[in-house]
Biotite code that builds the C-alpha atoms (Angstrom):
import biotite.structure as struc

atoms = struc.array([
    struc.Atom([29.049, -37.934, 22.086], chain_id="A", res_id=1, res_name="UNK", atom_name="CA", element="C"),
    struc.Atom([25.390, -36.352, 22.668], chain_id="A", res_id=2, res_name="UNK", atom_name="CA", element="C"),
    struc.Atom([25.282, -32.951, 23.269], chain_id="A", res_id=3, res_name="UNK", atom_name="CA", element="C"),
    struc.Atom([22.464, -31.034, 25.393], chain_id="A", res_id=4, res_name="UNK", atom_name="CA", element="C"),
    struc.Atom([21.524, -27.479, 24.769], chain_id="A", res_id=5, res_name="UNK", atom_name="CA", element="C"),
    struc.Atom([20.658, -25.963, 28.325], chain_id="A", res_id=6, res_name="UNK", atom_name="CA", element="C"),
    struc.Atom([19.211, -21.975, 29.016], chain_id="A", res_id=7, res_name="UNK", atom_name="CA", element="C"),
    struc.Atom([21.066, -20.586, 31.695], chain_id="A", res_id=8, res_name="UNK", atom_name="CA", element="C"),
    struc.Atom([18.282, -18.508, 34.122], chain_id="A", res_id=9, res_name="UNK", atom_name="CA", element="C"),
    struc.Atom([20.102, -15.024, 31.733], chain_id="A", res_id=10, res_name="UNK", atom_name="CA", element="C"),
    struc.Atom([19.289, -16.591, 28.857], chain_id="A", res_id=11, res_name="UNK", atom_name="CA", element="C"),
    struc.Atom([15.696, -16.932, 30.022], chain_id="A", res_id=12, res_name="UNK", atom_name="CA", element="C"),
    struc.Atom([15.401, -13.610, 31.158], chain_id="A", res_id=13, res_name="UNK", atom_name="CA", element="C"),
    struc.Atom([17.314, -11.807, 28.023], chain_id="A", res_id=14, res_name="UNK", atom_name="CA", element="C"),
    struc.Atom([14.465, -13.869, 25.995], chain_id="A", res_id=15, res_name="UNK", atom_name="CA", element="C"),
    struc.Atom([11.463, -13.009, 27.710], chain_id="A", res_id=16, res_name="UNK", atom_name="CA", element="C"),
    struc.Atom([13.090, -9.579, 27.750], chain_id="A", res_id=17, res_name="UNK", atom_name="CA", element="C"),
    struc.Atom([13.577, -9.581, 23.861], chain_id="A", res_id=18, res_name="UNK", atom_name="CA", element="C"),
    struc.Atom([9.850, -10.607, 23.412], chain_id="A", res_id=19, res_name="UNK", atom_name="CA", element="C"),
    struc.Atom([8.712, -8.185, 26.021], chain_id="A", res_id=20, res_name="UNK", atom_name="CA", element="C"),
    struc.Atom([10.388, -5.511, 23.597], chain_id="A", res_id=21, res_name="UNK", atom_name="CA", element="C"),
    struc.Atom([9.196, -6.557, 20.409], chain_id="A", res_id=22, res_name="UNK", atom_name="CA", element="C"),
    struc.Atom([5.783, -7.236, 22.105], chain_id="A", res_id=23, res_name="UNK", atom_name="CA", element="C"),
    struc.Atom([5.117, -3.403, 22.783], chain_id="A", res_id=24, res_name="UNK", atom_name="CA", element="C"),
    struc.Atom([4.343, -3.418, 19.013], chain_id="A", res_id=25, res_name="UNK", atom_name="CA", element="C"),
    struc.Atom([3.677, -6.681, 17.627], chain_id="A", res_id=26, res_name="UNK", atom_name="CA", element="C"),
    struc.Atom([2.886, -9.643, 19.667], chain_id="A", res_id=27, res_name="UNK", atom_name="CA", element="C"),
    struc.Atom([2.814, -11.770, 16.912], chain_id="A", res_id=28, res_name="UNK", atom_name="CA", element="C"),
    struc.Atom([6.559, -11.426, 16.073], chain_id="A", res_id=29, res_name="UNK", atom_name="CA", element="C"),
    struc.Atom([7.735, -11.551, 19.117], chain_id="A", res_id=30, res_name="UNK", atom_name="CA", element="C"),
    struc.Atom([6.451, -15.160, 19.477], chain_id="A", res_id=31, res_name="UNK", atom_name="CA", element="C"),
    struc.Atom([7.575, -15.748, 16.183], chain_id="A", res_id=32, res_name="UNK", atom_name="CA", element="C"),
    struc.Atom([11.258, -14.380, 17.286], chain_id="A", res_id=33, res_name="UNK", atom_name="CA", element="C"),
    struc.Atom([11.566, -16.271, 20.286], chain_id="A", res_id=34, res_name="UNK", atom_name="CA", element="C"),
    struc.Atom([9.757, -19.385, 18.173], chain_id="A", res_id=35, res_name="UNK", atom_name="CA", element="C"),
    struc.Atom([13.250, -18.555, 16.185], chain_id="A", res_id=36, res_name="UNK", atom_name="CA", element="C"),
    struc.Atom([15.586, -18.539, 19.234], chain_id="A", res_id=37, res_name="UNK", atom_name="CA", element="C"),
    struc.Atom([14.106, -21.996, 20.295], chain_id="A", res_id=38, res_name="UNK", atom_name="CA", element="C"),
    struc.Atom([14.219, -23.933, 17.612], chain_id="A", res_id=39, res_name="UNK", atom_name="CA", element="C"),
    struc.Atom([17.300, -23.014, 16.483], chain_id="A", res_id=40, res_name="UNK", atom_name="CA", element="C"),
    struc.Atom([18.594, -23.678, 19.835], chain_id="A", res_id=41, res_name="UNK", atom_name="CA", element="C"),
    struc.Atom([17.189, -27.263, 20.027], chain_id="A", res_id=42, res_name="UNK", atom_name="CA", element="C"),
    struc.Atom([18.794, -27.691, 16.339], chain_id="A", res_id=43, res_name="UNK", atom_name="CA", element="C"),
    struc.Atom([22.647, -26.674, 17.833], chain_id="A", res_id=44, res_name="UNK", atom_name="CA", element="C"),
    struc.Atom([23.002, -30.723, 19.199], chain_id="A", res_id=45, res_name="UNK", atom_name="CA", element="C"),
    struc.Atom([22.840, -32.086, 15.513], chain_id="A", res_id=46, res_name="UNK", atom_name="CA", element="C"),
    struc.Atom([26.065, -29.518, 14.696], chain_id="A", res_id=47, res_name="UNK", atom_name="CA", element="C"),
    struc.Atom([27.572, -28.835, 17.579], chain_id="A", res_id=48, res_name="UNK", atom_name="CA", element="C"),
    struc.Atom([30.536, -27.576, 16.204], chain_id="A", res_id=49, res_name="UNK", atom_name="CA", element="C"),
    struc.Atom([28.949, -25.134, 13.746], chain_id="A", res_id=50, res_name="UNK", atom_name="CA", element="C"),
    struc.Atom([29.710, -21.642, 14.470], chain_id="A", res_id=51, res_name="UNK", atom_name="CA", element="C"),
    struc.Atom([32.834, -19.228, 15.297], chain_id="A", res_id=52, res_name="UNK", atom_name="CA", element="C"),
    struc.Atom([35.533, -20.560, 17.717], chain_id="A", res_id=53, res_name="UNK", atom_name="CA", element="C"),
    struc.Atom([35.981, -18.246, 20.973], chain_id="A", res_id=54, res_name="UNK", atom_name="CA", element="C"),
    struc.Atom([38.956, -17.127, 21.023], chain_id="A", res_id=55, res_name="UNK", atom_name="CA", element="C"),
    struc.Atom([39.551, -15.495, 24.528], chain_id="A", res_id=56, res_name="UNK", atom_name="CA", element="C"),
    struc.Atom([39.133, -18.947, 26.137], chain_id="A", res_id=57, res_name="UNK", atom_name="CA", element="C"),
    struc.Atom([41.241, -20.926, 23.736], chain_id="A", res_id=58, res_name="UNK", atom_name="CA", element="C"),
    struc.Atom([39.648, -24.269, 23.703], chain_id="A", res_id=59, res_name="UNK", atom_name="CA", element="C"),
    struc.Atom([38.158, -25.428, 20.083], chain_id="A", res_id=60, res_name="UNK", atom_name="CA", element="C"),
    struc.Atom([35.174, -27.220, 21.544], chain_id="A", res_id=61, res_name="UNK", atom_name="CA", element="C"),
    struc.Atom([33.618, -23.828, 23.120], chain_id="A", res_id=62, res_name="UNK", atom_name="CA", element="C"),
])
């Protein structure tokens, strides 16, 4: 089964808000930080399954 890893529009915004933050005093971390976010992001397909199990929705594949 392939697996896609898609940014909701919040996601987007809480991003650009993160490196509008960090930006203020360092420009060059906050593209490294949301460098970070991305890759790691575009890495979640190859493990899909890594990570904690949520447990208010009671389904082990979210």
């Amino acid at each position: 089964m392939d697996y896609a890893v898609k940014l909701s529009p919040e996601a987007t915004e809480d991003i650009e808000s993160i490196a509008y933050y960090i930006a203020r005093d360092s420009g060059f971390y906050a593209r490294a930080i949301v460098s970070k976010i991305l890759v790691v992001s575009r890495e979640i397909p190859k493990q899909p399954l890594i990570g904690r199990k949520v447990p208010e929705l009671g389904e082990e594949a979210i």
